[in-house]
PASEBA-1860 file (N, C-alpha, C; in nm, 3 decimals):
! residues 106
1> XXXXXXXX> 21.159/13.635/15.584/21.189/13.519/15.502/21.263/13.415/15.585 ~ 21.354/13.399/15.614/21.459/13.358/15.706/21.424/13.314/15.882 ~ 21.298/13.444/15.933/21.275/13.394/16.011/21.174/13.234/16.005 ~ 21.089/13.254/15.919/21.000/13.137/15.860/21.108/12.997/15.868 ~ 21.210/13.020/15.839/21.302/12.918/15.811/21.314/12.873/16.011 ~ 21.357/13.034/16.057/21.416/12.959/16.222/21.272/12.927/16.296 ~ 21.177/12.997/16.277/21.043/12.943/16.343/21.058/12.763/16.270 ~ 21.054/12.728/16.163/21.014/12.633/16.134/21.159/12.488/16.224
9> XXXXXXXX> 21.274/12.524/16.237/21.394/12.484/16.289/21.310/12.441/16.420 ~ 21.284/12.577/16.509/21.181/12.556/16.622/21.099/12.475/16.649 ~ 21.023/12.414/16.542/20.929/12.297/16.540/20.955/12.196/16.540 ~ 21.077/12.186/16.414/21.177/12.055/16.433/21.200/11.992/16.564 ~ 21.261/12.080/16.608/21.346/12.133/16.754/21.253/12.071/16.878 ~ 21.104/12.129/16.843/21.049/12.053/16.940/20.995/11.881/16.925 ~ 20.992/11.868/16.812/20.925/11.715/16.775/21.051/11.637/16.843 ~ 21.167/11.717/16.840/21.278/11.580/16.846/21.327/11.581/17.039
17> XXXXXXXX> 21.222/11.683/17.062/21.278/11.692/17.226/21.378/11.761/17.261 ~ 21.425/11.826/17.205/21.553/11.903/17.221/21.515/12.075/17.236 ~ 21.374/12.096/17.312/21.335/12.209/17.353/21.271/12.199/17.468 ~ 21.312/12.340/17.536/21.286/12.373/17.687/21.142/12.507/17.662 ~ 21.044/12.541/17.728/20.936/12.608/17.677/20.909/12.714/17.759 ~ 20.930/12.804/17.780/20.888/12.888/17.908/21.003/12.943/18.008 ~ 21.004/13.049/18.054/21.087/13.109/18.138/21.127/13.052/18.264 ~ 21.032/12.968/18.334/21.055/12.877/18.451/21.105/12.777/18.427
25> XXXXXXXX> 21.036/12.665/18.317/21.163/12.548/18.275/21.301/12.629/18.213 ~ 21.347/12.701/18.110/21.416/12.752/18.077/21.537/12.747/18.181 ~ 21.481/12.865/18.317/21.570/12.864/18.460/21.596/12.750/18.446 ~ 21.573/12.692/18.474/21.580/12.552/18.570/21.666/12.491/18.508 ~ 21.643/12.424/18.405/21.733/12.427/18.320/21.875/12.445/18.263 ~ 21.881/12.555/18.309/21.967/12.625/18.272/22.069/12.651/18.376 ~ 22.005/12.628/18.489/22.056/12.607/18.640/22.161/12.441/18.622 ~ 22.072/12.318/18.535/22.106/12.209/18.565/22.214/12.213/18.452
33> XXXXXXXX> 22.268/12.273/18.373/22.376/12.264/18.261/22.274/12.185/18.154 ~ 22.204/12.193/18.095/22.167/12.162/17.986/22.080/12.234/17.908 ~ 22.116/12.371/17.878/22.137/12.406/17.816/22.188/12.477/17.693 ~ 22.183/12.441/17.610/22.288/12.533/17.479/22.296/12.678/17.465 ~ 22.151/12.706/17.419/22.141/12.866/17.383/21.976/12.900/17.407 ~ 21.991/13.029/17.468/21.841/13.037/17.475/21.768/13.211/17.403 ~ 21.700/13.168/17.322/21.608/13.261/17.249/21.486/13.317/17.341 ~ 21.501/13.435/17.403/21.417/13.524/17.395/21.342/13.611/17.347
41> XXXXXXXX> 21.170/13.610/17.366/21.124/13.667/17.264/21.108/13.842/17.265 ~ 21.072/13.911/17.146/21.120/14.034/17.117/21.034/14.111/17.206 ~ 20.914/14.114/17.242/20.792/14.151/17.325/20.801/14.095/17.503 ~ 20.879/14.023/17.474/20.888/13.978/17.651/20.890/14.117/17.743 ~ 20.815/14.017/17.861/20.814/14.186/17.963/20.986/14.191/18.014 ~ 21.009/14.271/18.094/21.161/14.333/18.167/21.154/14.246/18.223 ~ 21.045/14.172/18.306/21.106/14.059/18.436/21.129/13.987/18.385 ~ 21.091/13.907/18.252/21.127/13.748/18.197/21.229/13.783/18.070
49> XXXXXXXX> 21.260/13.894/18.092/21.406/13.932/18.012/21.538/13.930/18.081 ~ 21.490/13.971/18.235/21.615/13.997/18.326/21.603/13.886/18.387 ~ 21.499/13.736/18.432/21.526/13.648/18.479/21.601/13.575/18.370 ~ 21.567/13.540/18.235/21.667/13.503/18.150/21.774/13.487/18.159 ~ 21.813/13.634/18.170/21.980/13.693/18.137/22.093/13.694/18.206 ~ 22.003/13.706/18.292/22.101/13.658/18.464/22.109/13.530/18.518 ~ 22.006/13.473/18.462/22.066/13.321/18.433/22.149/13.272/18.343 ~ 22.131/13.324/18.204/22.260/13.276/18.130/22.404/13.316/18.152
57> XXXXXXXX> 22.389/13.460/18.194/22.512/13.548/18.228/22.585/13.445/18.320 ~ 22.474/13.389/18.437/22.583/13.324/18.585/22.604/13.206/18.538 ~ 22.526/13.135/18.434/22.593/13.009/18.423/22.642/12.977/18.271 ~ 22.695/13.123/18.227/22.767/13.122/18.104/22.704/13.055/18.000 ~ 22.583/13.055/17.939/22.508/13.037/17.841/22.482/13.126/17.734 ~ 22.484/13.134/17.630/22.435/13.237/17.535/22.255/13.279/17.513 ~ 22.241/13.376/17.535/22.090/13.416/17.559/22.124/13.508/17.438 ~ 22.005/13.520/17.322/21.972/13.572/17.242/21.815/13.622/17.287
65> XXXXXXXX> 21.837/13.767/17.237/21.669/13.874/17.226/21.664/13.860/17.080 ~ 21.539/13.803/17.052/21.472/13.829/16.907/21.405/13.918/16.892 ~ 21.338/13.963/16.755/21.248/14.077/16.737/21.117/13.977/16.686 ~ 21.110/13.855/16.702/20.995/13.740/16.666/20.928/13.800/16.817 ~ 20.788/13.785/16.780/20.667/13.756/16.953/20.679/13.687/17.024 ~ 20.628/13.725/17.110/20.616/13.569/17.203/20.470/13.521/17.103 ~ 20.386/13.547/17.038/20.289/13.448/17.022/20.333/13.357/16.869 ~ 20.422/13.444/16.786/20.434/13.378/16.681/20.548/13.275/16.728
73> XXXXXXXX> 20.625/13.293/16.849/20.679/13.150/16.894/20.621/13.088/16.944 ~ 20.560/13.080/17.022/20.401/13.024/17.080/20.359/12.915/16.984 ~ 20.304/12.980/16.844/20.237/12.921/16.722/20.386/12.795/16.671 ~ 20.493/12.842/16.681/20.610/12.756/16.605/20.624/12.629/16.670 ~ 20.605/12.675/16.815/20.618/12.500/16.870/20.486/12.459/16.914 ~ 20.381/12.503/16.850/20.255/12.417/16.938/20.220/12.457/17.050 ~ 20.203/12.579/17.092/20.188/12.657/17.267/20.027/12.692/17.202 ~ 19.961/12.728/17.308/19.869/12.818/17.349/19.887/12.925/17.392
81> XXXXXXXX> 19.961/12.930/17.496/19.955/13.084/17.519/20.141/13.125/17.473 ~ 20.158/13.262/17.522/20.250/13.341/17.457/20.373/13.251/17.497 ~ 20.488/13.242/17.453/20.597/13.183/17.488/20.695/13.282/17.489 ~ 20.752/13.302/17.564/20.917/13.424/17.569/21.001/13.398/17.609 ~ 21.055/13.269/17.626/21.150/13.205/17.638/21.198/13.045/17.593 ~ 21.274/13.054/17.506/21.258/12.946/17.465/21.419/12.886/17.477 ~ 21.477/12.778/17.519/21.569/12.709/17.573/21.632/12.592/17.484 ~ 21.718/12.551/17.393/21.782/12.480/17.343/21.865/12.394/17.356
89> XXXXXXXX> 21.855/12.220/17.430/21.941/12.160/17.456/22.037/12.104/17.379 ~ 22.020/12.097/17.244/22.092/11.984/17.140/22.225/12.106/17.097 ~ 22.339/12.031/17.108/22.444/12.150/17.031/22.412/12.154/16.875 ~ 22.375/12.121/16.800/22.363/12.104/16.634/22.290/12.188/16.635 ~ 22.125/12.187/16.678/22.026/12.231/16.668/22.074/12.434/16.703 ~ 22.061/12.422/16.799/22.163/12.561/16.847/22.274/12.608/16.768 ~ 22.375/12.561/16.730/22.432/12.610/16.594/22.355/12.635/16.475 ~ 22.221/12.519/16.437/22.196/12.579/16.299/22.091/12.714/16.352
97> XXXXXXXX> 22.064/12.743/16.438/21.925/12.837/16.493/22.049/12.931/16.543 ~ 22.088/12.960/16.559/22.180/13.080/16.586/22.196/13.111/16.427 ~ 22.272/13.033/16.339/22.302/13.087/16.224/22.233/13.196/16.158 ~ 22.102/13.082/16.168/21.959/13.126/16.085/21.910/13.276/16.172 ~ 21.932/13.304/16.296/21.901/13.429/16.305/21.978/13.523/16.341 ~ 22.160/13.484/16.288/22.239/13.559/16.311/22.200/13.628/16.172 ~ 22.232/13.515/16.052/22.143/13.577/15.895/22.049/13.702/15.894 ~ 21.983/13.655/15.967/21.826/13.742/15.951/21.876/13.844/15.972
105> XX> 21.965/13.927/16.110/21.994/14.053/16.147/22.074/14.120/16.051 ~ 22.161/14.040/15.976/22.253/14.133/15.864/22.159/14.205/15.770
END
């Protein structure tokens, strides 16, 4: 239920530009300080889980693992193929998308 709500946040998220798409922009990214928070997807392989994490870890970012796909995030922002990393620049946006899937886990 709830996730429907943060997939749909996601879409928002991307119309307004305030999303990073993929594990390589993500890095990069995330390297340059602009990032907020980054959502990983629940199916991601070990390498684009541990390049993630060790990027947020060294440059003190919050990295979240979901139990969403990579394809049904894929489908939320308009991708073709699978997406498993997904990157959040806007602070608002990242507060209400954390909420929404801090919710979901209770």
């Amino acid at each position: 239920m709830n996730n429907d709500r943060f997939l749909s946040m996601l879409g928002l998220c991307r119309k307004a530009g305030k999303l990073v798409i993929g594990v390589p922009m993500v890095a990069k990214e995330i390297s340059e300080g602009k990032i907020k928070v980054v959502f990983v997807a629940g199916d991601a392989s070990q390498n684009a889980v541990k390049k993630t994490t060790d990027k947020c870890t060294f440059y003190n970012v919050e990295c979240i693992k979901t139990d969403i796909s990579a394809a049904a995030l894929s489908h939320a922002v308009g991708k073709s193929g699978p997406v498993c990393a997904l990157g959040i620049t806007d602070g608002n946006f990242s507060k209400e998308l954390i909420t929404l899937i801090s919710y979901e886990k209770r």
